[in-house]
C-alpha positions as CSV (number, residue, x, y, z in Angstrom):
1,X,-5.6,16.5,5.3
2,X,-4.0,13.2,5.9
3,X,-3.9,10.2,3.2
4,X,-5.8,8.2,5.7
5,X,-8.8,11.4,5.5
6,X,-8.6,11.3,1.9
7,X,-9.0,7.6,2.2
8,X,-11.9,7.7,4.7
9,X,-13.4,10.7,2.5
10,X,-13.2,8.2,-1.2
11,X,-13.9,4.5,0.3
12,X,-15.1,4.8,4.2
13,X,-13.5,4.5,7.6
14,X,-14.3,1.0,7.4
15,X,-12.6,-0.2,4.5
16,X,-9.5,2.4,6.1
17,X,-9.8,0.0,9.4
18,X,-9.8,-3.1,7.2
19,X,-6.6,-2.1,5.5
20,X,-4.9,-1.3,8.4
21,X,-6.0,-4.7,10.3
22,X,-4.7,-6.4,6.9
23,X,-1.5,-4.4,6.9
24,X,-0.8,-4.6,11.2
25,X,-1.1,-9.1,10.2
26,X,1.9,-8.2,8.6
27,X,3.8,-6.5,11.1
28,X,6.8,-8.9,12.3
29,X,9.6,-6.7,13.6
30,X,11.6,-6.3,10.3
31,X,9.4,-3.9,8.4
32,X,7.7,-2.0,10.7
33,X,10.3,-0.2,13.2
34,X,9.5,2.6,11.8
35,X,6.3,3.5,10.2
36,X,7.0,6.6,8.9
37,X,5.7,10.6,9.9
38,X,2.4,9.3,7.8
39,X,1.9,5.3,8.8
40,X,-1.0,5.3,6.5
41,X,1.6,5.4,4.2
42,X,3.2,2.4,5.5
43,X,0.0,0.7,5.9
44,X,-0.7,1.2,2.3
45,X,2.9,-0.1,1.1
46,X,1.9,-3.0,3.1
47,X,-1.3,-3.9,1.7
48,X,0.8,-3.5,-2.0
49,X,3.5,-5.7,-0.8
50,X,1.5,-8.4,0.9
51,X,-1.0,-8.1,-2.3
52,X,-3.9,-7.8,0.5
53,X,-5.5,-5.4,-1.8
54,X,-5.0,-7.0,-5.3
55,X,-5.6,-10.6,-5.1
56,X,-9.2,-12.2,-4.9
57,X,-8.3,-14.6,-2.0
58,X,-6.7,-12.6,-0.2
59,X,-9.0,-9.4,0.1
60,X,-11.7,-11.8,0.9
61,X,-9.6,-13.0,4.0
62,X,-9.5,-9.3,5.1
63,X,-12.8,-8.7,3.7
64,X,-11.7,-5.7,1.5
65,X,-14.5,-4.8,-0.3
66,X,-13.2,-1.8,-3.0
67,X,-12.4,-3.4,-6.3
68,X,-8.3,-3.2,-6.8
69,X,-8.6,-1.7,-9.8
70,X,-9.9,1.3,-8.0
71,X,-7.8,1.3,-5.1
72,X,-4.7,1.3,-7.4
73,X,-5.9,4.4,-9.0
74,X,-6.4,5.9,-6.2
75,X,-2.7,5.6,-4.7
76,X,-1.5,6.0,-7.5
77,X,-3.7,9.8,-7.8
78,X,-3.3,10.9,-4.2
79,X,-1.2,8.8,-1.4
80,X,2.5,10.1,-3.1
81,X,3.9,6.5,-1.8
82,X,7.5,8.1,-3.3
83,X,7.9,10.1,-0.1
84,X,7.1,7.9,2.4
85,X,9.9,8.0,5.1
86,X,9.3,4.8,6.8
87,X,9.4,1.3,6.9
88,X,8.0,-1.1,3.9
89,X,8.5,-4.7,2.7
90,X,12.3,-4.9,2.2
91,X,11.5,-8.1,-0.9
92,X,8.8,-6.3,-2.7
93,X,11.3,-3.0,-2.4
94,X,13.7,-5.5,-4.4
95,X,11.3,-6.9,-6.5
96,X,10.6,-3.6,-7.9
97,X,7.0,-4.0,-6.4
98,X,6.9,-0.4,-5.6
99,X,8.2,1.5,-8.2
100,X,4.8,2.3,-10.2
101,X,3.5,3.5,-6.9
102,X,6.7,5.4,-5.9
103,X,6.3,7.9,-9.5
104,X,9.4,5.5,-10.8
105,X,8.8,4.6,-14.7
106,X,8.4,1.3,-15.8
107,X,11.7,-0.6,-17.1
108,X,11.0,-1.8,-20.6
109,X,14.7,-1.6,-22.7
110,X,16.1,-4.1,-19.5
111,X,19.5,-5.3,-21.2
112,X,19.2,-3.0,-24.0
């Protein structure tokens, strides 16, 4: 079974489309070459780096319905963002945006 099945089967095809419309707004040539051998993968890092899934305004623009809260849970459980094999958002990569998601541990001794 795919992540995208395991999404469909938790939240519905529609909110799976919604991400993926939200995600694909995104898409400018940079970081999305390659979307990896799962691109609900990449769709996923998208809606994490773009914050289309976490922030109020912006969910309502793409008229994501699923509270973040549960979403993040969720990816966190079951999409195994750490081996995606594709394309993400290079900044949010930097920013360290990624790293809960990816199984890396939070930094919390930084210049220690």
């Amino acid at each position: 079974m795919t992540i995208r099945d395991k999404f469909v089967e938790k939240f519905s095809e529609e909110e799976a489309c919604k991400i993926e419309e939200a995600a694909n707004s995104h898409f400018n040539g940079v970081n999305d070459q390659n979307k990896g051998t799962d691109p609900f993968k990449w769709v996923l890092l998208m809606g994490i780096g773009y914050q289309c899934m976490e922030v109020k305004s912006f969910r309502e623009w793409h008229t994501i319905i699923t509270p973040w809260d549960e979403l993040k849970q969720w990816i966190k459980d079951e999409a195994d963002l750490g081996t995606h094999d594709g394309d993400y958002d290079f900044l949010s990569l930097l920013a360290g945006v990624y790293d809960e998601y990816a199984g890396k541990e939070e930094q919390t001794d930084v210049g220690k």
